[in-house]
Structure formats: structure tokens, C-alpha cells
C-alpha positions in Angstrom: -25.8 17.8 1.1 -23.8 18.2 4.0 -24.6 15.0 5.3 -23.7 12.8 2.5 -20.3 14.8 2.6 -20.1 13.7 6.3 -20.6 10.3 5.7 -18.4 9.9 2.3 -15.5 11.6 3.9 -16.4 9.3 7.2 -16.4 6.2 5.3 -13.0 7.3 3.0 -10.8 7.9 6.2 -12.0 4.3 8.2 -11.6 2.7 5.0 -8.2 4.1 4.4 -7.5 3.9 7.9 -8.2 0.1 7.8 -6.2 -0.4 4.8 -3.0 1.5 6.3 -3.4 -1.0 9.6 -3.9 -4.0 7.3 -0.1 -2.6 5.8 1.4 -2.6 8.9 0.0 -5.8 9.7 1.7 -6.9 6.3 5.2 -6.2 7.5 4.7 -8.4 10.4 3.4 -11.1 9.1 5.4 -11.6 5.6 8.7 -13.7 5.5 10.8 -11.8 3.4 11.7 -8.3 2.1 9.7 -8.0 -1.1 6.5 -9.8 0.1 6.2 -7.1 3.1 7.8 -4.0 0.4 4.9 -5.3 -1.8 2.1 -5.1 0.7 3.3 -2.1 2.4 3.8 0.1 -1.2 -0.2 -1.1 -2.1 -1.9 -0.7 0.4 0.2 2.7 1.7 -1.1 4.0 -1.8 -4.3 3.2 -1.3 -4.5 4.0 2.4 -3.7 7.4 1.9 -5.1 8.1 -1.0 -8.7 7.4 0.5 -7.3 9.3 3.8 -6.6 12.4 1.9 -9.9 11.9 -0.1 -12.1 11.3 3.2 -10.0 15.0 4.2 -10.6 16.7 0.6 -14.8 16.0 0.9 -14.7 18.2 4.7 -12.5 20.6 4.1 -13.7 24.2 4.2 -11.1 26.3 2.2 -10.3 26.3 -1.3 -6.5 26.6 -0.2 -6.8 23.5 1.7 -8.6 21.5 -0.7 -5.5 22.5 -3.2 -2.6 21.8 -1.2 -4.3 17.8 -0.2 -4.6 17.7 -4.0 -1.0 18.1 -4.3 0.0 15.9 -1.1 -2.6 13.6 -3.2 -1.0 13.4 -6.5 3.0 13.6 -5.0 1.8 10.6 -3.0 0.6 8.8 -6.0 3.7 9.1 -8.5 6.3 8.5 -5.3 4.5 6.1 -3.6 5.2 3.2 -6.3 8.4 4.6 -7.3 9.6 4.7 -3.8 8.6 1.2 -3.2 10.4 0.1 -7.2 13.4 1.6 -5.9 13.5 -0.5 -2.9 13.1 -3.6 -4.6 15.6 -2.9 -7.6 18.4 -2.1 -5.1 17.6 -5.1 -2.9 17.8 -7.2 -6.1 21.3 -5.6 -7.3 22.3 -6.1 -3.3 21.7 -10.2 -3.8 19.0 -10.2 -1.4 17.0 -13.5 -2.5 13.9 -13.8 -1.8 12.6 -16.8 0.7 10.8 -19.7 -1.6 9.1 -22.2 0.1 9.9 -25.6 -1.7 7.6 -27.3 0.8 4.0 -26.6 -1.2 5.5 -27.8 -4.6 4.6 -31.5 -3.7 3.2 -32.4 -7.1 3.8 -31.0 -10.3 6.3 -31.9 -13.2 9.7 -32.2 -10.8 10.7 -36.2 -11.5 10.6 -38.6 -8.1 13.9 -39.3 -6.6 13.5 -43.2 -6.5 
């Protein structure tokens, strides 16, 4: 039993671990403010969510266990409110975000002839 614990909590915290890094790599990559706020408040959830699972299935105390269950849920109801925040006060601040006109070369738009 031990060993399945080992290797859930192993495979919880590189997955999470994974899915943090792919966040980061999110901001970098994204052109504007609510495509990276979008990426970063998913995957953050998620990351740390599975970290702090991977850290609930080896931990030896009950008091331990109980306080990453808390850290757990506070991150879940924040998390997405954190990131809703952001965006709403971005939106009331005028910050537009970046549209690429250059992929919409078909559709219903009438020629210019």
C-alpha cells in the first residue's frame, strides 16, 4: 500500500509540476493580457491542486493532512476569483484585447472591389 501511495503522490506532483511550467510558459508566449490571465488562472488551479494532492497522499500527520486540505480548498475558491478580478478591472481600465484580423480571410465580411 505504501508503494502505490509513492507512486500516486509521485505522479500528482510531476504532473502538477508540469502543468505549473506549461503556465509560466503561457505568460510568455500569449500576446495579450487576458489570453496569458487565462492560461495562468487554469492551469495555476490545476497545478497546485495536483501539487497539494501529490503532498496530501505522503504525508504522515493528521495535522498536516488537514491544514493542505485547507491550503487546498482556499486555493480553489481564490484561484478563479483572483484571476475574474483581474480581468473585470482590466476591462473597466479599457484594456482591449489584441485581435488578429489577419486569419479572418474568408467568411461573410463583403470584398472591397
Amino acid at each position: 500500500m505504501s508503494l502505490i501511495l509513492e507512486i500516486g503522490s509521485g505522479l500528482c506532483l510531476l504532473l502538477g509540476s508540469f502543468i505549473c511550467l506549461s503556465g509560466g510558459v503561457g505568460i510568455l508566449r500569449f500576446p495579450d493580457f487576458y489570453t496569458r490571465i487565462h492560461a495562468v488562472g487554469v492551469t495555476d488551479t490545476l497545478g497546485a491542486g495536483l501539487i497539494l494532492t501529490g503532498l496530501m497522499l505522503i504525508s504522515p500527520d493528521g495535522l498536516v493532512l488537514l491544514k493542505l486540505i485547507m491550503i487546498l480548498l482556499f486555493t480553489l475558491f481564490i484561484n478563479p476569483t483572483a484571476s475574474h478580478a483581474l480581468a473585470k478591472a482590466a476591462l473597466r481600465n479599457n484594456l482591449k484585447p489584441v485581435l488578429d484580423d489577419s486569419s479572418d480571410k474568408g467568411g461573410d465580411k463583403p470584398s472591397k472591389l
